[in-house]
N, C-alpha and C positions, 0 to 999 in steps of 0.2 A: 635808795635803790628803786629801778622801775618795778611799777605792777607787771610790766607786759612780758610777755611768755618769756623763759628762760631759755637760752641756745645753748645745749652739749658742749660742754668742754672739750675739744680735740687732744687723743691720744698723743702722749708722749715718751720716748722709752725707757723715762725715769719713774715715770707713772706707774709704765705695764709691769718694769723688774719691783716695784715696792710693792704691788698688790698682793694678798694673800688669799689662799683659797677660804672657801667657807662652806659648809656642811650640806648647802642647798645648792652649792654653785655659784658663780658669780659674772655677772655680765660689764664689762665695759666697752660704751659706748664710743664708735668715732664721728658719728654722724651718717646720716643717708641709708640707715640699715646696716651700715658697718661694724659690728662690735669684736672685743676677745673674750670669746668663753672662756672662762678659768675652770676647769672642776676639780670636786672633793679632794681629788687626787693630784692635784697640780698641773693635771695635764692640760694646752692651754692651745687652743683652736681657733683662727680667723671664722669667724661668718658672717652671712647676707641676707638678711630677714626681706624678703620682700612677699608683695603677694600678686597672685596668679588666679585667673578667673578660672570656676569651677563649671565644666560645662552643664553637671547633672544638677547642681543647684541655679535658680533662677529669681531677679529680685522681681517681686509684684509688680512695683512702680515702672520700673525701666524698661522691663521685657528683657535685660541683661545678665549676662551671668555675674553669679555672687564671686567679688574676692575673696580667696582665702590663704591665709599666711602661707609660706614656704622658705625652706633655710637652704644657702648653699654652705656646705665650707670651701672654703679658698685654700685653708693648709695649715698647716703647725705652727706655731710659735716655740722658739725663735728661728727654727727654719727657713720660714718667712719673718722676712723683717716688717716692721711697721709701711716703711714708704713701697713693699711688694705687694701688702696686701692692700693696701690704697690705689695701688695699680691695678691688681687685679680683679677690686672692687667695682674703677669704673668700667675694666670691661667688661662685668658682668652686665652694668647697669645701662650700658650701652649695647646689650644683645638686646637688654627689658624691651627698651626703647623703640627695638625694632621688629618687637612682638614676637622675640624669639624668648622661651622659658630659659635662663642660664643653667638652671641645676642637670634640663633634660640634655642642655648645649654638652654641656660636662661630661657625661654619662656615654652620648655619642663617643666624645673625643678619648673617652680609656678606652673604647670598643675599636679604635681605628678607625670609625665609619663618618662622615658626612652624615649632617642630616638630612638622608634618603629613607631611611627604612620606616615600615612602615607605624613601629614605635616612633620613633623620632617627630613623623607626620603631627601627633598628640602635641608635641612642645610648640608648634609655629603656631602662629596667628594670622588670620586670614589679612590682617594689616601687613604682615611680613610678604605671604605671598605678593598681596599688589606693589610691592616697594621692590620686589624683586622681577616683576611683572614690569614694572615702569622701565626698570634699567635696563633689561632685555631691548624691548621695543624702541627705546632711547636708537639702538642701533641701525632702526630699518624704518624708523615712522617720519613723515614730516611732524617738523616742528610742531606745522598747524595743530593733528591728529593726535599725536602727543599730549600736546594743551587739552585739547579737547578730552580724551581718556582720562589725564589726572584729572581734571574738573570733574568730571561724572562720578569716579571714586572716592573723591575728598568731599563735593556737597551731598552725594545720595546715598554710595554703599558703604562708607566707612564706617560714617557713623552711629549706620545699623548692623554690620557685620567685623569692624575692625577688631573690638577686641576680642573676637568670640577664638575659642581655637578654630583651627581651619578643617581640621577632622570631625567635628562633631555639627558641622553647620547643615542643614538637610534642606532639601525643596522646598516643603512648607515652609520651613523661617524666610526663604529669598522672596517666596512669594509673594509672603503678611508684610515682610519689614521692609521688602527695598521695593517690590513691583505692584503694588496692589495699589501703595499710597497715589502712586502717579495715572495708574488705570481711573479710578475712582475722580481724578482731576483732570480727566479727560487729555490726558498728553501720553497717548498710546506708541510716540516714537520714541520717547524716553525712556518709558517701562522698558521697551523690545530691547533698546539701546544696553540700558544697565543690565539685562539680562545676559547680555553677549557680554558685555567686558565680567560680569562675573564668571562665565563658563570659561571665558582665554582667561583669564588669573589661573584657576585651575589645572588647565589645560598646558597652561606652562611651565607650571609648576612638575607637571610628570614628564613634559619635557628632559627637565633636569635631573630625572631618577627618583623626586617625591612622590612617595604609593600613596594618593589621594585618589576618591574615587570625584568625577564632576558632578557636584549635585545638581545641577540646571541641565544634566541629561535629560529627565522626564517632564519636564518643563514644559509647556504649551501654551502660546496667547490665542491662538486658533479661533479661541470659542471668543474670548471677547475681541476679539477683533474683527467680527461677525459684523455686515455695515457698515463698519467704520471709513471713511473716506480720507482722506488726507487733505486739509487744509491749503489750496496754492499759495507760495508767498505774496501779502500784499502787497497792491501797488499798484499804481496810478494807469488809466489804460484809454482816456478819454482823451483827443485834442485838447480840450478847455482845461480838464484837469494838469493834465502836462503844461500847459501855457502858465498857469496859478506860478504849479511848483517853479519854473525859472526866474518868475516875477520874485519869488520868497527868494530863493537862491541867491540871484542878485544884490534884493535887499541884508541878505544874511550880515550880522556886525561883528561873531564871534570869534576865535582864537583862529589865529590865519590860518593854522594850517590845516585844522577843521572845516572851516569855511570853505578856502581854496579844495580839497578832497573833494568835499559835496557840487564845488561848482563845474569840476573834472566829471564828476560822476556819472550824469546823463548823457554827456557827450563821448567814454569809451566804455560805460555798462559793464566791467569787469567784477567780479567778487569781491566782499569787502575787504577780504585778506589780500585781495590780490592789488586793491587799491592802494592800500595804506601802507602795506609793505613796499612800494616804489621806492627804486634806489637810482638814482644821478645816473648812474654806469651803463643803465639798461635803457635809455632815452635818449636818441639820436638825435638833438631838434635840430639840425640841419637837413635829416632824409626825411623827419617828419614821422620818424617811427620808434614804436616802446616796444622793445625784446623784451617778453618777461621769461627767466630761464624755466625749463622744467620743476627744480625741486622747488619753487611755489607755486606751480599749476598741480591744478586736482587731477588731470589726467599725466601729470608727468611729464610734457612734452613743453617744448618752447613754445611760446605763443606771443607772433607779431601782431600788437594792434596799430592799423592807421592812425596817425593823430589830425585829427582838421586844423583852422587856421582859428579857430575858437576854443581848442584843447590847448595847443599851443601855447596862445597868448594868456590863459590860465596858467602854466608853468612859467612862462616869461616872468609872474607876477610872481610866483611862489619861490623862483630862484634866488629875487633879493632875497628871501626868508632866511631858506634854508642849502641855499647852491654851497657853500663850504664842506655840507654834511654830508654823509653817505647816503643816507635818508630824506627825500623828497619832501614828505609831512610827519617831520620828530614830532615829538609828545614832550611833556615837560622835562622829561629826561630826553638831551639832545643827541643821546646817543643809542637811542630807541623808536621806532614811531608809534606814533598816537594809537592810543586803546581801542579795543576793540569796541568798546559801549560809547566812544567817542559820539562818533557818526550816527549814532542810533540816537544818543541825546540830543545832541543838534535836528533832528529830523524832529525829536517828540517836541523840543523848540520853536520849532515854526509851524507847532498846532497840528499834527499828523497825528491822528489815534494808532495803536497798533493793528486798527482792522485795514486801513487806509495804505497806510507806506512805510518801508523796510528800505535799509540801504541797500536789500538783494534786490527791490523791487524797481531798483531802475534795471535791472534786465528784464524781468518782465513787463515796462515799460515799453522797451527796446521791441523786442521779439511782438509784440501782440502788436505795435504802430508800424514799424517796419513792413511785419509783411501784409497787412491793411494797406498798406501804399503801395506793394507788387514787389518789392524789392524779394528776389529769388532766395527761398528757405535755404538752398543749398549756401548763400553766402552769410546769411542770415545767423545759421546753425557755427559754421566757422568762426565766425568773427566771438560767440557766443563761447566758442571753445569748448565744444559739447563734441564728448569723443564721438569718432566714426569707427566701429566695429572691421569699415574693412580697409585694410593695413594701405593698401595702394590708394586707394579714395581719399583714404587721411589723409596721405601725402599731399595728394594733388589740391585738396584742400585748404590746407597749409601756404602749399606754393602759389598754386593756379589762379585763385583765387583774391591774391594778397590787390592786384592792381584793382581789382572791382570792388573790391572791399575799401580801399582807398576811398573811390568813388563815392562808395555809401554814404560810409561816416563823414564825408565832408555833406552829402546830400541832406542827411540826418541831422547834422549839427545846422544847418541854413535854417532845415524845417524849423527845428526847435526854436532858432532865433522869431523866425513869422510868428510860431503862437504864442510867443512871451511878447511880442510888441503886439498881436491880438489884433481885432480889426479885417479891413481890409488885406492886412500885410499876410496874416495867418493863412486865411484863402490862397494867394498866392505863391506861399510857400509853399502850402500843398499840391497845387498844379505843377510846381519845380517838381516839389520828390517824384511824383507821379509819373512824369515825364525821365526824371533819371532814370528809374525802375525799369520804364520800358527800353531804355536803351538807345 
């Protein structure tokens, strides 16, 4: 026989009728916390031994609350039959799972109530709420923003707030456990960040009838955010420098469609999600122009970019790749495109510190050289896709502006060519844009 641990013998209903009571009671096991209480008396009950964090106890080490045991019964035997309460086992343990207490789930359900009231509040876990918080938002968020939200809950507040109950969670813990760590490491838009997705958890939560009070009501970064400046994104803002980076580009040898993205990149300066998410459907190469729709622009709107004759012939190239797919630059899954930290790796690849260059940092490339060279903020801001405030201006900016814009980015992608062949060529390019600019 093995040393190694013994696994429960699973109930059987020849098992359960031969068993006999015994004076102290008697337990048998089905696994998972499943057992049949037998007592003194014969009387003979499913139950669910599981355990449930105590909010008023807390363990030293962790800063976490202590578990401690709790029993549901499921129901009678033989009432319930063996394969009923093995059903109704897992869906206990599949409330656990979703940081709902099953015994208080129980308790709700003989009252007729939802868990809304203000008892009930006690059984959820603040895991529960943002799992119900996701699915909400699921309805009305881009994808992007979505992604972005569970990311922020899964690496920062879960781990310090998921299993706690949700009623018992107060200011001070959000402060110590989830906002201080990040204040202290100097990433003061994180903090602010998980501070808001923890107060809309909350806040959603009473949406839907849970008497929760929002503990990040009295909440303040005020004081330390005293000074504080915000960081621009890096990026490259020099002729010479920008010359370097197209010379690396070029030489880039990495996974096509990586490489090909990055060499897109300087020449239509879009966001990185806005990049990588290109789809076949929304690129004209005949008019020479990329539709990208509203629901992946950050302002919501469609947004036409020019293409030049050097964006172009980058997609010419990427089409052998990937022209079958729906997807311009898939990822190794062909039915996805490339990661997000794709482009970021590839950059820290060809020797870019993170103080230096960002894949957002070809628009700040864009905007700070463009309008150095005279080219009109007004077209500048467009093509940038930086909402305008007033509803008719946007338009015309949109429209009005699409044929000069045209203009630019082929003016802009020439320049770039001069400073990546360097020299006398670079100068020259520059007296072109200059002369575009003025019109």
């Amino acid at each position: 026989m093995s040393k190694g641990k013994r696994t429960a013998e699973k109930l059987t209903e020849a098992r359960i009728r031969a068993a006999r009571p015994k004076p102290g009671g008697l337990k048998l096991p089905d696994g998972h916390g499943l057992y049949l209480h037998i007592s003194p008396a014969d009387g003979r009950a499913w139950r669910y031994g599981f355990r449930w964090p105590d909010p008023a106890e807390t363990d030293g080490k962790t800063g976490r609350p202590k578990l401690r045991a709790q029993t549901l019964t499921l129901g009678n035997y033989p009432e319930m039959t063996l394969a009923e309460a093995r059903a109704a086992h897992a869906d206990a343990r599949r409330l656990l799972a979703k940081g709902v207490n099953p015994a208080a789930a129980k308790s709700a359900a003989k009252r007729g109530a939802p868990l809304a009231g203000a008892e009930d509040a006690e059984c959820v876990t603040f895991k529960a709420l943002a799992e119900a918080f996701l699915e909400r938002q699921a309805r009305g968020l881009k994808p992007a923003s979505l992604a972005n939200a569970r990311r922020c809950l899964e690496r920062h507040i879960l781990p310090a707030l998921g299993r706690r109950p949700a009623a018992a969670i107060e200011a001070l813990e959000i402060r110590r456990r989830v906002i201080e760590p990040h204040l202290k490491a100097g990433s003061f838009n994180l903090a602010r960040r998980l501070m808001c997705i923890v107060g809309q958890v909350y806040r959603s939560a009473q949406t839907e009838g849970l008497k929760l009070a929002d503990p990040t009501a009295p909440l303040s970064l005020r004081e330390d955010l005293k000074g504080y400046r915000p960081r621009p994104r890096a990026a490259l803002e020099s002729p010479e420098a920008a010359g370097e980076l197209m010379r690396l580009l070029d030489g880039h040898r990495g996974e096509a469609s990586v490489r090909n993205a990055l060499r897109l990149a300087p020449y239509v300066f879009l966001r990185p999600s806005e990049l990588r998410g290109a789809r076949w459907a929304e690129i004209d190469m005949e008019r020479g122009v990329w539709t990208i729709p509203g629901g992946r622009m950050k302002a919501g709107e469609d947004h036409a970019v020019p293409l030049s004759s050097q964006a172009l012939a980058v997609l010419r190239e990427q089409r052998e790749v990937s022209g079958r797919l729906e997807h311009v630059f898939p990822g190794h899954d062909p039915l996805k495109a490339i990661s997000r930290d794709s482009l970021l790796k590839a950059i820290r690849r060809l020797g870019y510190g993170p103080e230096e260059m960002t894949p957002h940092g070809f628009r700040g490339m864009a905007s700070t050289m463009l309008n150095g060279l005279g080219f009109r903020p007004d077209w500048i801001e467009a093509q940038l896709a930086h909402r305008e405030p007033n509803q008719v201006r946007r338009a015309y900016n949109r429209a009005g502006y699409l044929e000069d814009r045209a203009m630019m980015m082929q003016s802009w992608a020439d320049y770039l060519d001069g400073l990546k062949a360097g020299g006398a060529e670079a100068g020259e390019a520059e007296a072109r844009a200059r002369k575009a600019a003025r019109g």
